[in-house]
VOKOL-144064 format. One record per residue (C-alpha): residue in one letter; x, y, z. Coordinates in pm, whole numbers, padded with zeros to 5 digits, always signed. Layout:
<atoms>
AXYZ ...
</atoms>
This chain:
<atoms>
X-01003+00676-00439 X-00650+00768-00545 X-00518+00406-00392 X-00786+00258-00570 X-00712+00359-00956 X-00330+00287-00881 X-00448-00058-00799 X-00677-00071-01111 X-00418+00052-01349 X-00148-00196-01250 X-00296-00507-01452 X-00187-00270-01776 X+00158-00145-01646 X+00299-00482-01497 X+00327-00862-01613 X+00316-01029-01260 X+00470-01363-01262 X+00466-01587-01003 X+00758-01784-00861 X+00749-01989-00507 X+01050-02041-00310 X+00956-02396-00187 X+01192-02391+00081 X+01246-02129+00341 X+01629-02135+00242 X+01703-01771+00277 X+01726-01430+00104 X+01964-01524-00179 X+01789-01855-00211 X+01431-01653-00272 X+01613-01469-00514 X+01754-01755-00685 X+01431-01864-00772 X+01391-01581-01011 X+01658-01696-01280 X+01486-01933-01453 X+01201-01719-01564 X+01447-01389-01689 X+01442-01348-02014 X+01787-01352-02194 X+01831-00974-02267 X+01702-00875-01886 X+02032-00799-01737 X+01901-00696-01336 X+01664-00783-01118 X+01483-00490-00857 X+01418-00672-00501 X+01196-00489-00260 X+01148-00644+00054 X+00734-00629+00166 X+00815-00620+00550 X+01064-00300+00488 X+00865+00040+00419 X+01104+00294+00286 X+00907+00674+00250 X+00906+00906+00048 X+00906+00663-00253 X+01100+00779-00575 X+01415+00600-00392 X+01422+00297-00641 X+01430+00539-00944 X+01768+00730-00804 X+01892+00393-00740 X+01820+00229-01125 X+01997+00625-01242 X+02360+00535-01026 X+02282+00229-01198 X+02288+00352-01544 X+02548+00590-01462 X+02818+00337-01298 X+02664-00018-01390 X+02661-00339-01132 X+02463-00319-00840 X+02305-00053-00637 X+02149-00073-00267 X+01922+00116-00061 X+02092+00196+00306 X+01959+00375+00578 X+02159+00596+00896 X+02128+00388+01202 X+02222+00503+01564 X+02508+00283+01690 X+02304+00151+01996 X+02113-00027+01721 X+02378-00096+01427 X+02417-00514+01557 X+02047-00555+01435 X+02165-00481+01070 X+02351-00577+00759 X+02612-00334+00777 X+02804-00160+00511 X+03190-00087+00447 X+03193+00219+00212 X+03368+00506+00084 X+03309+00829-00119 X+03240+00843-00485 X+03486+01145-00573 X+03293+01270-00925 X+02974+01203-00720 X+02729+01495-00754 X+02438+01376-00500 X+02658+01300-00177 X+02429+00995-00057 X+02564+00783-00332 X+02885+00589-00172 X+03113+00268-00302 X+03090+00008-00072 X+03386-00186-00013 X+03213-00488+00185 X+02945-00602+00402 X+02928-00646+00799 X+02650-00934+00908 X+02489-00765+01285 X+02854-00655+01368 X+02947-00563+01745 X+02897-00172+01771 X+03206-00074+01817 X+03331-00297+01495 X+03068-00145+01254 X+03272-00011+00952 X+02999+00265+00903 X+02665+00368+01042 X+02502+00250+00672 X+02263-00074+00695 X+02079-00198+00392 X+01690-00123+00424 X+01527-00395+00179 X+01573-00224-00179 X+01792-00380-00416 X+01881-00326-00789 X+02123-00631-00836 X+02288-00713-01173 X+02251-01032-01306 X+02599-01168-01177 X+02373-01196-00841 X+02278-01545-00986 X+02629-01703-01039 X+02767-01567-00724 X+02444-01715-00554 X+02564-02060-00677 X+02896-02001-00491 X+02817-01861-00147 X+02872-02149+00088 X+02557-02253+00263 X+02475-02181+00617 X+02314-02304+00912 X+02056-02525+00790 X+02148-02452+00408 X+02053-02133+00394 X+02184-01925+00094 X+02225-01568+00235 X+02220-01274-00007 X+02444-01083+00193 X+02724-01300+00131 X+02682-01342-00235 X+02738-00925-00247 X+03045-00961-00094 X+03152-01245-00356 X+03051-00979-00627 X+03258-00772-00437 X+03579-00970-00438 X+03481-01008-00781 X+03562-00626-00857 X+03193-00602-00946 X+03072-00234-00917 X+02813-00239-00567 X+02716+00132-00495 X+02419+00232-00195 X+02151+00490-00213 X+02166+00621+00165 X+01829+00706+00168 X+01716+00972+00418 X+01395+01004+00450 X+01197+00738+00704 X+01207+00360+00705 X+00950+00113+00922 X+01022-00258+01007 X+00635-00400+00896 X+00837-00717+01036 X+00738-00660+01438 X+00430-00511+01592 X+00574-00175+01680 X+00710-00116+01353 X+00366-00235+01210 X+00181+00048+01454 X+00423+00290+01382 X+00432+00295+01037 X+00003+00258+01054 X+00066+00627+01253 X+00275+00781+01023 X+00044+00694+00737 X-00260+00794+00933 X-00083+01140+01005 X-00052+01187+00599 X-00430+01172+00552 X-00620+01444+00527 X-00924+01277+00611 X-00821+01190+00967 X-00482+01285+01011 X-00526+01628+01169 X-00774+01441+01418 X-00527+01197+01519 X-00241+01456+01526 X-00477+01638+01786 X-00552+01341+02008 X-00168+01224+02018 X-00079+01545+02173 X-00392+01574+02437 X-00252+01209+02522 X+00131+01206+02513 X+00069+01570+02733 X+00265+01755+02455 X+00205+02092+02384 X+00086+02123+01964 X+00269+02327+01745 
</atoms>
């Protein structure tokens, strides 16, 4: 019942507006799209990638506060191991000295799947962007890719060069990949395990299965 009101109340909190990337020219094409239907005095744009489930929520709202507090653009990054850092966008960062929450770092650059051993820092971006509206001219800039693909990534680091503020929100709680079938099963899991329906059922039969002893 709870999922159901938030669903009926959105209709009054939200004006959705459609916009359809025609082409499947990449991230900072999809996001491209989006200019034309701004209005003049909205100055950033929030993108949350569907197929990246970052829990607890409340991580966009500490991201739009750095904003506020520092301007430009702020990212979400999660703490990878480095047997798994060449799947990932990778970021170059550094400390923010008058920094009171410690998970709020500058980033000095971006790393596309880097080699392990050449990863600048264990940081990857985890689908959750606030980007300022310079997003749009560096877009226009990037050069295109294989098969003319606009990459978002690379229009960052052009903001970058720029001397345009770019901050990340390390967040540390957990993060699924809805993108493959074993992120898609784990993520159904851990949102089972939340229920109290039929979470402590499932929490009972995992054990008896996996032979672990519950706690």
């Amino acid at each position: 019942h709870v999922m159901l009101e938030k669903v009926r109340r959105a209709p009054a909190l939200i004006k959705v507006e459609s916009v359809v990337q025609a082409e499947p020219l990449g991230l900072g094409h999809a996001v491209s799209c989006v200019e034309p239907v701004l209005l003049p005095d909205e100055d950033a744009i929030a993108v949350l990638l569907p197929d990246d489930l970052v829990l607890p929520t409340g991580v966009l709202e500490t991201m739009a506060k750095v904003r506020a507090k520092r301007g430009g653009s702020v990212l979400c990054a999660i703490e990878v191991p480095q047997d798994e850092i060449s799947a990932y966008g990778v970021f170059d960062v550094e400390t923010v000295p008058d920094a009171a929450n410690p998970n709020v770092l500058r980033v000095k650059g971006m790393v596309e799947k880097p080699k392990a051993e050449d990863a600048p820092s264990p940081y990857a971006a985890a689908g959750r962007y606030i980007l300022d509206r310079a997003i749009f001219d560096a877009l226009r800039r990037v050069q295109k890719g294989v098969g003319g693909e606009i990459q978002l990534t690379d229009a960052i680091a052009l903001l970058i060069e720029d001397g345009h503020p770019v901050h990340v929100v390390v967040h540390r709680g957990s993060r699924h990949d809805l993108g493959n079938p074993g992120g898609y099963l784990k993520a159904a899991v851990d949102f089972a395990l939340e229920r109290d329906d039929y979470g402590p059922e499932l929490r009972r039969w995992l054990v008896e299965r996996l032979g672990l002893a519950e706690r």
